[in-house]
C-alpha positions as CSV (number, residue, x, y, z in Angstrom):
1,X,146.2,126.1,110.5
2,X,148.6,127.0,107.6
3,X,148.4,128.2,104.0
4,X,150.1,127.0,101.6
5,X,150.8,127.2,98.1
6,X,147.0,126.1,97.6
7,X,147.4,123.6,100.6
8,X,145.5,124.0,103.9
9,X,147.3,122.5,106.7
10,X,145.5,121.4,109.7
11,X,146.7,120.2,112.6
12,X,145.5,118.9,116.4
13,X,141.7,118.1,116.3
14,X,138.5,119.0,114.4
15,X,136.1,119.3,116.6
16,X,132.6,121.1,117.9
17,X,135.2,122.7,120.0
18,X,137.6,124.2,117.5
19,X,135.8,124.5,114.7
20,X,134.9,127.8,115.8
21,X,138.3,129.3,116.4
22,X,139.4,127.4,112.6
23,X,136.3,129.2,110.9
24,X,137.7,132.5,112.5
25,X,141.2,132.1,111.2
26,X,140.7,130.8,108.2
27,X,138.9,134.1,107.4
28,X,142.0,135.7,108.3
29,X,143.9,134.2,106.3
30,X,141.7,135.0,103.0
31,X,142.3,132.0,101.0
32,X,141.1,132.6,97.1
33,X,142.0,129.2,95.3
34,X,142.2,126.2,97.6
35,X,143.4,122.5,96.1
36,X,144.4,120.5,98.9
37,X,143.4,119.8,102.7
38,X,145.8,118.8,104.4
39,X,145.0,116.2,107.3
40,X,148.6,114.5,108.2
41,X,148.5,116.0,112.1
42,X,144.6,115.5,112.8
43,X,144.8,113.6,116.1
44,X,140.9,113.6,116.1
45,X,137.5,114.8,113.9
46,X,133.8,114.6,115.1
47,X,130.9,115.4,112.6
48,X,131.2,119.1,113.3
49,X,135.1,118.8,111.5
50,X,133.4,116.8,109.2
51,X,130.4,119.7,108.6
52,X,133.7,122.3,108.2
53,X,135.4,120.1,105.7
54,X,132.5,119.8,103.2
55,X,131.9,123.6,103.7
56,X,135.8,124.5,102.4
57,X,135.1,121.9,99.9
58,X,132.2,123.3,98.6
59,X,132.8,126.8,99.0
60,X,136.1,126.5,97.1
61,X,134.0,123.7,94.8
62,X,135.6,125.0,91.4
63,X,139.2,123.9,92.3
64,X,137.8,121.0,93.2
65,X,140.0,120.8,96.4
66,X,141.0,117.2,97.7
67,X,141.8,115.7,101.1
68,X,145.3,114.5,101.6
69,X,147.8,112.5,104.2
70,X,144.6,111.5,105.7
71,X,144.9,108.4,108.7
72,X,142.6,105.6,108.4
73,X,140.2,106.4,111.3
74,X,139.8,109.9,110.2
75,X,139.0,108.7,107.0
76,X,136.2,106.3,108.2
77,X,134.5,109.4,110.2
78,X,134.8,111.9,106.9
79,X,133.3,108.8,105.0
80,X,130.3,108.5,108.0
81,X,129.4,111.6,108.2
82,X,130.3,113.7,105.3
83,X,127.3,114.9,103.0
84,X,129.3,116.2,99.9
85,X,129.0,113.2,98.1
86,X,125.5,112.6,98.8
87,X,123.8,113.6,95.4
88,X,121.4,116.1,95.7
89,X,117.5,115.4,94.4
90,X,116.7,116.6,91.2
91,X,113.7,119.9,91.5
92,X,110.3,117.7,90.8
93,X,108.8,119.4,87.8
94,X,105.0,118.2,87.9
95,X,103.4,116.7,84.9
96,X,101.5,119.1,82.0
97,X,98.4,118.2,81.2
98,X,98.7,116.4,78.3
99,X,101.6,114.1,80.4
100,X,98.7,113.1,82.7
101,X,95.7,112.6,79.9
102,X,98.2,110.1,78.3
103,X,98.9,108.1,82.0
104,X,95.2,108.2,82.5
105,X,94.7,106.5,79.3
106,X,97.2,104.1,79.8
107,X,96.0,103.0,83.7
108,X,92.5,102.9,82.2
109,X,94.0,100.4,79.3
110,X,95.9,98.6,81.4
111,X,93.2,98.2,84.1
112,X,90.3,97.6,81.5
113,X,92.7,94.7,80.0
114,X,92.6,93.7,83.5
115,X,88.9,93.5,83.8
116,X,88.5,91.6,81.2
117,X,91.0,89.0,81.4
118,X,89.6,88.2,84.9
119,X,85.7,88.4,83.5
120,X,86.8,85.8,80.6
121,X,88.2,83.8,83.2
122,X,85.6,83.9,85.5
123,X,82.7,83.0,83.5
124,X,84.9,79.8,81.5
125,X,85.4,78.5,85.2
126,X,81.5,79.2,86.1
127,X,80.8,76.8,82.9
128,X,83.5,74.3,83.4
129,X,82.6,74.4,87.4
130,X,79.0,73.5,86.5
131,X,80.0,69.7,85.0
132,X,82.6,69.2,87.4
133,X,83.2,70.2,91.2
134,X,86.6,69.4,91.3
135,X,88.5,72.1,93.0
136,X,85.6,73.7,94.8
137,X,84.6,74.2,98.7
138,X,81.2,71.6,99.3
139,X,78.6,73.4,101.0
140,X,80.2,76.7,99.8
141,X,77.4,77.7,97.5
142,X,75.0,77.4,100.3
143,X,76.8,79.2,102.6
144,X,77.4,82.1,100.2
145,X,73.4,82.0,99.0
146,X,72.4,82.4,102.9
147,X,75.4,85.6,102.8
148,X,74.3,87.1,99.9
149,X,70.7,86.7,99.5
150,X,68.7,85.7,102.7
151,X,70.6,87.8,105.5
152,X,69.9,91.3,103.1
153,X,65.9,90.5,103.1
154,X,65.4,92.6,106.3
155,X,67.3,95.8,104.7
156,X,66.2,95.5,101.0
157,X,62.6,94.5,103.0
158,X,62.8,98.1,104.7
159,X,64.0,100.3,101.7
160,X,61.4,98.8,99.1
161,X,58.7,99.2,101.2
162,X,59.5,103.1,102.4
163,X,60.5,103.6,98.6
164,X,57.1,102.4,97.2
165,X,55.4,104.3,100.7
166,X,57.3,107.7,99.6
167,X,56.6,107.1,95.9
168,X,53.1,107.1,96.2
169,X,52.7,109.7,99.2
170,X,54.9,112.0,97.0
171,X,52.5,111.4,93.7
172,X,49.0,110.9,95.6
173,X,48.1,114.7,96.2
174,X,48.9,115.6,92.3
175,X,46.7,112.4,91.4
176,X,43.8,113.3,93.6
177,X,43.5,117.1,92.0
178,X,42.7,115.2,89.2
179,X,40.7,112.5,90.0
180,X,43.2,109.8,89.0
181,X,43.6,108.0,92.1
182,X,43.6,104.5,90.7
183,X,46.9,105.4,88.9
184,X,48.9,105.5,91.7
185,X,48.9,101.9,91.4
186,X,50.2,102.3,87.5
187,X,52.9,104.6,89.0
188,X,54.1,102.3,91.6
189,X,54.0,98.8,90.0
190,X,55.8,100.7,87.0
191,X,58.2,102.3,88.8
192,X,59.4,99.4,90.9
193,X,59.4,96.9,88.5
194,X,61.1,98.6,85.5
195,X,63.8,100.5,87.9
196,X,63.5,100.9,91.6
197,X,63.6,97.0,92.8
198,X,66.4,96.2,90.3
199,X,68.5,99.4,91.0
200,X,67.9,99.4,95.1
201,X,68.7,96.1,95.6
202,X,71.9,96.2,93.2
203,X,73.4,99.1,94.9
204,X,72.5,97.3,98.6
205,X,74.1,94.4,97.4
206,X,77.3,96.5,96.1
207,X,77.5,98.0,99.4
208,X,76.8,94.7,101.6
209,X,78.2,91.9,99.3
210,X,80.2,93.7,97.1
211,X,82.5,95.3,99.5
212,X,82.6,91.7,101.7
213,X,83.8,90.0,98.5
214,X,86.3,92.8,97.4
215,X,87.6,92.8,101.8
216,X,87.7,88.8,101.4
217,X,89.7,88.5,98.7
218,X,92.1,91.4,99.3
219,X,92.9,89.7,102.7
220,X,93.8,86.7,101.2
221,X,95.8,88.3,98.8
222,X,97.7,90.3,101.4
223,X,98.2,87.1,103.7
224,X,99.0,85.6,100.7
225,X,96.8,82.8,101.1
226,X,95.8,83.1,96.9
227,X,99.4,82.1,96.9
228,X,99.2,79.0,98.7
229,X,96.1,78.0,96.8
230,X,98.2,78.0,93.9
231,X,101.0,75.8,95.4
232,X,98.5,73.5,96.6
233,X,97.1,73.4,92.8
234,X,93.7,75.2,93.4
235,X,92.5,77.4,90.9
236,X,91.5,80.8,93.3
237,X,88.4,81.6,90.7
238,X,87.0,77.8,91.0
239,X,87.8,77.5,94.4
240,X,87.3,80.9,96.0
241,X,85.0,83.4,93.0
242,X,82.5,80.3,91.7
243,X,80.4,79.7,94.8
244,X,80.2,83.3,95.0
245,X,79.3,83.5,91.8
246,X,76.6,80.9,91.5
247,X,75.2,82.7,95.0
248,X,74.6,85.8,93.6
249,X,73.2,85.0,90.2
250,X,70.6,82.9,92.0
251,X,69.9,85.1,95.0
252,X,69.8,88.3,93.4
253,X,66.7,88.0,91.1
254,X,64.7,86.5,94.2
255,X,65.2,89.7,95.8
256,X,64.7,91.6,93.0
257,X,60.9,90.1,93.0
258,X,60.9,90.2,96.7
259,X,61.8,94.3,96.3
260,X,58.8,94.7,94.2
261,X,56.4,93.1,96.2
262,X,57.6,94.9,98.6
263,X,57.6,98.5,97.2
264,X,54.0,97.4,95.8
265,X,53.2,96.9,99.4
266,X,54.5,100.6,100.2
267,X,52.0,101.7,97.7
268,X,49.0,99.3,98.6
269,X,49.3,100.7,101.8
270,X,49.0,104.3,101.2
271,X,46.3,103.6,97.9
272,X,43.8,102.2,100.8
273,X,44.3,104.4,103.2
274,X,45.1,107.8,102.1
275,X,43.5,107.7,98.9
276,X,40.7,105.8,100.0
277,X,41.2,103.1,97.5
278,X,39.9,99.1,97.8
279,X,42.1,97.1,98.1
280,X,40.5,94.8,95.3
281,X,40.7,97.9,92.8
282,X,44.6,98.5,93.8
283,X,45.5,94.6,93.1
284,X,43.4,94.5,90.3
285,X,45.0,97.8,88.7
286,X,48.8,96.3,90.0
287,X,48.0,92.9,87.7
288,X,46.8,94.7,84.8
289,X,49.5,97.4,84.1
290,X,52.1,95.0,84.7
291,X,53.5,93.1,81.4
292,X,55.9,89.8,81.1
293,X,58.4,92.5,79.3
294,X,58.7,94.3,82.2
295,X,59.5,91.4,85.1
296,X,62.2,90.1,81.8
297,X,63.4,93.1,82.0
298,X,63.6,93.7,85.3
299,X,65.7,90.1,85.7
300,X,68.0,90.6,82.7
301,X,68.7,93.8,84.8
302,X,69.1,92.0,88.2
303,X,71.1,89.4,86.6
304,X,73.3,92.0,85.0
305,X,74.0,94.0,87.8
306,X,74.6,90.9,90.0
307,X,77.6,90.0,87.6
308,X,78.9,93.7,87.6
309,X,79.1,93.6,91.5
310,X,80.9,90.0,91.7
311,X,83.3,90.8,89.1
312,X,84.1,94.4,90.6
313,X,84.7,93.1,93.7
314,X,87.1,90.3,92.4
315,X,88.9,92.8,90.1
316,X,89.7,95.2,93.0
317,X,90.1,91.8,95.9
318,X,92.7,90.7,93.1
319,X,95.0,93.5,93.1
320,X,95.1,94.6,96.2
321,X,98.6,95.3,98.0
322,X,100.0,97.2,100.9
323,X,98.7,95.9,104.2
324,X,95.5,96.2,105.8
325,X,95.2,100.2,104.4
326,X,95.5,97.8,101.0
327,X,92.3,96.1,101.8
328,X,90.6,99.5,103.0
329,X,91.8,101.0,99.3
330,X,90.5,97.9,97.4
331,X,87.0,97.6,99.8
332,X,86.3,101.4,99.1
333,X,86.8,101.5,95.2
334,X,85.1,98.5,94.8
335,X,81.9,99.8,96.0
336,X,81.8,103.0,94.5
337,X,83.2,101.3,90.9
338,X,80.3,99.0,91.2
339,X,77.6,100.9,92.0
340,X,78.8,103.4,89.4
341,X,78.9,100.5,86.5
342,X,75.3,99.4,87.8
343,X,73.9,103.0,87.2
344,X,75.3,103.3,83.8
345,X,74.5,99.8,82.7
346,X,70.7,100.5,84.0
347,X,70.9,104.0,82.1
348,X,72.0,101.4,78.8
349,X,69.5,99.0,79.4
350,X,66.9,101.2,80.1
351,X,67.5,102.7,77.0
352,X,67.8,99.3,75.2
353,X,64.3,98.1,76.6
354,X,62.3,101.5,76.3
C-alpha cells in the first residue's frame, strides 16, 4: 500500500486475509483527502476487499474518491458485492391524523362506489334473469334453496326455540308478582315477531350462507375461474350471484316464519308449565296480540336483510386477492360487514315501522 498525491495504491490481493494488515497500515499512514484508488496490481478481491473499498470510499465520501486502472474481473466482483451504490431507504415518517381521516374517506368512497355498482348490477340481472335463463346453471336455484334455506332449519330450529324458552323464563317471575301471567304470551309473540326471528335468522344466515358465498366466490376469483367465465361469454352475476340470489329471497322469509313459531313454541312451553297456563288461553292470547303490520314487517325485514347478506358477500367474494389467506380476509369481513349492516338496517326499520 502507497500514498500518493491523493492516490492509494494497492497492490497483491484484497482479501479476508489482508484486509486486516491494509486496515492497520493505512492508519499509519494518516491519509486526510483521498481522490483516487488505485487497483492496477490487484491480482485478486473477495467481498471482504470489497467491504474495505466502500469503507475508504465512504469514509473519505466528500472527495468523492474514484477507483482507477481497475481489470475487468475485479471490476465484476466490486460491481457484485459492493453496497455503496445501493441507495439507502428513506426514514418512514407515519401518517398524522388528518393524512389518515382523508385515506379513510377515500377507501370508504371508493369502496361504497364499489358497493353500489355491484348492487345496481345485481338486481338489473335478477330482473332481466327472471324473463330469460340464458346464461344461468339449470337446477342451480334449487340446489342453492336446499343450501340456504332447508339445511339451516335444525340450527335456526334450536336458537328460536331456547330464545323464546329464555325470553319468557327471564320475564315469567316479574309477571307472576303481578298477576299478569297471560302476558307472557304478549311478550313473546311480540318480541319474536317484530325483532328476534328476523334478526336471529339474519345473522345465522350471515354466518352460515353469507360467509359460504363470500369463500365461493373469492376462490373463484383467486383460481381465476370469474376469468374464464368471462372468456367463455358468461356474465359471473347471471351465471354464478342470480341463483343465489333468488335462493335467499325465497328461503329466507320461510324461516323467518319458521323462527317464530318456533320461539312461540319456546314460550308455549314454559306458559303451560311453569306459569301454569292452558294451553287454549296461550294460543288464544298469541292470535290476538299479533297484527298483519307486524308479520309485514317482520318480512320487509327478512327480505331486507336477505339482500344485505347476498350482496356483502359478493362485494367482498369480488375483490378478493392474495391466495388462500385472500379468501380467509374476504370470508371474515364479509360476515362481520353483514351482520353489522343487518343490525343497523333493523335499528332503521325498526324506527321506520314504530
Amino acid at each position: 500500500m502507497e500514498y500518493k498525491n491523493k492516490i492509494l495504491f494497492l497492490e497483491n490481493e484484497l482479501t479476508k486475509f489482508t484486509v486486516p494488515n491494509l486496515q492497520e497500515k493505512f492508519t499509519k499512514l494518516k491519509v486526510s483527502e483521498l481522490e483516487f484508488l488505485d487497483l492496477s496490481n490487484i491480482s485478486s478481491i473477495d467481498s471482504a476487499g470489497v467491504a474495505f473499498l466502500d469503507a475508504l470510499r465512504l469514509k473519505f465520501e466528500k472527495f468523492s474518491p474514484q477507483i482507477v486502472n481497475v481489470s475487468k474481473e475485479i471490476e465484476v466482483s466490486i460491481l457484485t458485492f459492493s453496497s455503496v451504490k445501493i441507495k439507502q431507504s428513506e426514514l418512514y415518517e407515519p401518517p398524522r391524523f388528518l393524512e389518515k381521516l382523508g385515506g379513510w374517506l377515500i377507501q370508504f368512497l371508493n369502496d361504497f362506489k364499489q358497493f353500489f355498482l355491484i348492487t345496481a348490477d345485481t338486481f338489473y340481472w335478477a330482473i332481466v334473469g327472471i324473463f330469460s335463463k340464458k346464461g344461468q346453471r339449470k337446477g342451480e336455484f334449487i340446489s342453492q334453496s336446499i343450501l340456504i334455506g332447508v339445511n339451516a332449519l335444525p340450527i335456526i330450529a334450536l336458537v328460536s326455540f331456547l330464545i323464546g324458552f329464555i325470553l319468557a323464563l327471564q320475564s315469567a317471575e316479574q309477571l307472576r308478582q303481578v298477576g299478569a301471567n297471560i302476558f307472557v304470551a304478549d311478550l313473546i309473540a311480540i318480541a319474536m315477531t317484530r325483532e328476534m326471528a328476523p334478526i336471529m335468522t339474519a345473522i345465522i344466515l350471515a354466518g352460515r350462507s353469507g360467509s359460504a358465498i363470500a369463500s365461493e366466490i373469492a376462490t373463484m376469483k383467486i383460481s381465476e375461474e370469474i376469468d374464464a367465465l368471462k372468456t367463455m361469454a358468461l356474465n359471473p352475476i347471471k351465471y354464478v350471484v342470480l341463483p343465489k340470489l333468488y335462493a335467499i329471497t325465497l328461503c329466507t322469509p320461510l324461516l323467518n316464519i319458521f323462527s317464530i313459531v318456533v320461539g312461540i313454541s319456546g314460550g308455549f312451553l314454559i306458559g303451560i308449565t311453569y306459569l301454569k297456563l292452558s294451553p287454549t288461553a296461550f294460543i288464544n292470547e298469541v292470535a290476538n296480540i299479533i297484527a298483519i303490520r307486524d308479520i309485514v314487517t317482520s318480512l320487509i325485514k327478512s327480505f331486507v336483510f336477505a339482500w344485505l347478506i347476498l350482496l356483502v358477500g359478493i362485494f367482498f367474494g369480488f375483490r378478493a386477492k392474495g391466495g388462500a389467506e385472500g379468501v380467509g380476509k374476504a370470508t371474515t369481513s364479509a360476515v362481520v360487514a353483514s351482520i353489522f349492516m343487518v343490525i343497523v338496517a333493523d335499528s332503521i326499520l325498526g324506527l321506520i315501522f314504530y
